[in-house]
C-alpha positions as CSV (number, residue, x, y, z in Angstrom):
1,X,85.9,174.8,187.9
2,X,87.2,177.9,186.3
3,X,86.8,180.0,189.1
4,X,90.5,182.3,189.4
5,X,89.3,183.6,192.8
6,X,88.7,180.1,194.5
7,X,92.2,177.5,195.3
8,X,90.4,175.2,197.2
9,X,89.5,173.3,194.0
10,X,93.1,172.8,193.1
11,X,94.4,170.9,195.5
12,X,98.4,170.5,195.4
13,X,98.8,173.0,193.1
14,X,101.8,175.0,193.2
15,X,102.1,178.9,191.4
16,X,104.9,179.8,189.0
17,X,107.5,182.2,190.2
18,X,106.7,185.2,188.1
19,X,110.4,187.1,189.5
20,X,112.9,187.1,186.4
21,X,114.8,184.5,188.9
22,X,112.5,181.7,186.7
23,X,114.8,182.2,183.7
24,X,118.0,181.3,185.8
25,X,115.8,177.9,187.4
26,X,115.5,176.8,183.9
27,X,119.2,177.0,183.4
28,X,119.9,174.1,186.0
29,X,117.3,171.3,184.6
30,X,118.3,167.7,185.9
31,X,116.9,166.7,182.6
32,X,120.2,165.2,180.9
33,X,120.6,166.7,176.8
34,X,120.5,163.8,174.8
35,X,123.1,163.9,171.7
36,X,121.3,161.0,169.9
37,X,122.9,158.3,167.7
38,X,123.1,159.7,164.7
39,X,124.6,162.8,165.4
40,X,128.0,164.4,164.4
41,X,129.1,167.7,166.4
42,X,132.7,169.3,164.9
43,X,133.4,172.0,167.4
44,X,133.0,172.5,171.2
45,X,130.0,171.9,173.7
46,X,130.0,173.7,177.1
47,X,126.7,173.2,179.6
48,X,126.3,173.5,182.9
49,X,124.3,170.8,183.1
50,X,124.4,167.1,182.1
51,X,124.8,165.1,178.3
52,X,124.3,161.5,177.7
53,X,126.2,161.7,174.0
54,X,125.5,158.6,172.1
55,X,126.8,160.3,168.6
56,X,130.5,162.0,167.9
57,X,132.0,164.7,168.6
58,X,134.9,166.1,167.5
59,X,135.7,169.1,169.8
60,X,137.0,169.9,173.8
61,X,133.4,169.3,175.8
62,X,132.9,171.2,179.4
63,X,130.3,169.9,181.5
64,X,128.7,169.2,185.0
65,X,128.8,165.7,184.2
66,X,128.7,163.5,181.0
67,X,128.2,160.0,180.2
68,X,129.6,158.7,176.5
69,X,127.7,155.8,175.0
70,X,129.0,152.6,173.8
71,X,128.5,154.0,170.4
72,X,130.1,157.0,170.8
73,X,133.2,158.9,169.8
74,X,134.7,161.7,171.1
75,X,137.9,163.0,170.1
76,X,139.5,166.4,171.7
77,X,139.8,167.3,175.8
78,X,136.8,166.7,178.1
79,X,136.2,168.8,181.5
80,X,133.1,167.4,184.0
81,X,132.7,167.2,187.5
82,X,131.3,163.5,186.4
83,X,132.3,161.4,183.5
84,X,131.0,157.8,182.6
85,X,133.0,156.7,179.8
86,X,131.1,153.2,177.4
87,X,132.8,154.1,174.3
88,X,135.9,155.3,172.8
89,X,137.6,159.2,173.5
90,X,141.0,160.2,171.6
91,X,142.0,162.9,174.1
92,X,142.5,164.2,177.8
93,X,140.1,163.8,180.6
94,X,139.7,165.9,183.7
95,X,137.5,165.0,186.2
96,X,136.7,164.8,189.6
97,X,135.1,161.2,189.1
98,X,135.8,159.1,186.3
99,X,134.4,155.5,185.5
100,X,135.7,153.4,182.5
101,X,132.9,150.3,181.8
102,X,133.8,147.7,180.3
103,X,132.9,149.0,177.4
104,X,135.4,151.8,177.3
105,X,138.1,152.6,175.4
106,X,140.4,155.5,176.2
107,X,143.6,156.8,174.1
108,X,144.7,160.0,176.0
109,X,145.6,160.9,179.9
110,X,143.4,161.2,182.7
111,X,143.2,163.5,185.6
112,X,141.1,162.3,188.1
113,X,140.0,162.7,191.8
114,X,138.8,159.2,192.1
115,X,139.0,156.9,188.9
116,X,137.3,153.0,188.2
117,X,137.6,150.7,185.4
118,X,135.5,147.8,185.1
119,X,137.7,144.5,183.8
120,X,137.7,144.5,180.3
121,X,138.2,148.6,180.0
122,X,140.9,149.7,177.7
123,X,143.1,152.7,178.4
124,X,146.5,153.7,176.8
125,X,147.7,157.1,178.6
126,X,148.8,158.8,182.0
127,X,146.6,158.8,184.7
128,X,147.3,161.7,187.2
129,X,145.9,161.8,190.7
130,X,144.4,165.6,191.8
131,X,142.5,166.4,194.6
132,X,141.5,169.5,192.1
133,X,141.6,168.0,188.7
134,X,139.1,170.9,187.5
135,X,141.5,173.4,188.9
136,X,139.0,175.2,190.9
137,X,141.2,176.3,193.3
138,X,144.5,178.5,192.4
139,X,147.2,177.8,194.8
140,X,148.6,180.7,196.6
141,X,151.9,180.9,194.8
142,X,150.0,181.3,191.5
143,X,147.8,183.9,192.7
144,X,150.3,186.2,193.8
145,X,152.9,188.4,191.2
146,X,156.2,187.6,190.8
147,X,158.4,189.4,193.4
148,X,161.0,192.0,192.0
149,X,164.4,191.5,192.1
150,X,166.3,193.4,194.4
151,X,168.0,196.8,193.2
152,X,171.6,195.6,193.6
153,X,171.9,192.8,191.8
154,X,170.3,190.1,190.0
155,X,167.8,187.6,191.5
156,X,169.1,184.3,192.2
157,X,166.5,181.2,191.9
158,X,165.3,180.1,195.0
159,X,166.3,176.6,196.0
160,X,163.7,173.8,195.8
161,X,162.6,172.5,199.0
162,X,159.9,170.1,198.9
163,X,160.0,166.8,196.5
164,X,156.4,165.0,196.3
165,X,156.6,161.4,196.2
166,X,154.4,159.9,193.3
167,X,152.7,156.8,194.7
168,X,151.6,156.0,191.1
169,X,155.0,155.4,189.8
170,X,157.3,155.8,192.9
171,X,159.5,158.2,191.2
172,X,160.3,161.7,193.0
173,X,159.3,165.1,191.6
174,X,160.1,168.5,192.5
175,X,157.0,170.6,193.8
């Protein structure tokens, strides 16, 4: 029964990693944090993980993924790989998947990889297409410095070349 030196008697039992890698395993529970009902957050929330929010905050929130109650209110910018909008947000989302209920009501643009809205879902903004609405990925022209001009003269602006079609509105923009 409390013998350390036997395992037979524990069957299915599995032994704690004892390495300091434990601490960084607890960092990535699947256990969502739960902002209940009655709470009221001024100020920003950033997790790696996930938050059902059913209170208000008034703040930018950064987060794996978040789902806003039909209670809730959340005014300021929200960043998630995952958002599940029920109640009302006052301010931009970026996401890679976003999902208005029914429920939702949203006053503020969205940048979105793939977006759904349930009938009855209320939105008043932009909504902007991105195949990298978190900007994870720097495109090459960003990540390289500006060239010098040459030692003659002054730099002349290079012509525009390509012009991107937006399907959402059918207008033509400049790249």
């Amino acid at each position: 029964m409390f013998n350390k030196g036997n395992d037979s008697n524990r069957k299915g039992a599995t032994k704690a990693p004892l390495s300091s890698g434990a601490s960084k395993n607890m960092t990535r529970n699947t256990t969502p944090s739960i902002l209940s009902g009655d709470l009221a957050i001024t100020g920003s929330i950033k997790t790696q993980g996930e938050i059902q929010l059913d209170g208000s905050v008034e703040g930018d929130i950064r987060a794996q993924s978040l789902t806003i109650g039909e209670k809730s209110v959340v005014k300021g910018e929200i960043h998630a790989e995952q958002i599940t909008v029920r109640g009302k947000v006052i301010g931009k989302l970026r996401a890679r998947q976003i999902q208005l209920s029914s429920t939702a009501h949203v006053e503020g643009d969205i940048v979105h990889s793939t977006l759904s809205m349930e009938n009855g879902a209320y939105f008043e903004g932009q909504c902007h297409h991105d195949n990298d609405p978190l900007g994870s990925r720097k495109a090459p022209a960003q990540q390289q410095a500006p060239a010098a001009p040459p030692a003659g003269g002054s730099a002349k602006p290079a012509p525009v070349s390509g012009v991107r079609a937006d399907a959402a509105f059918g207008t033509k923009k400049p790249q």
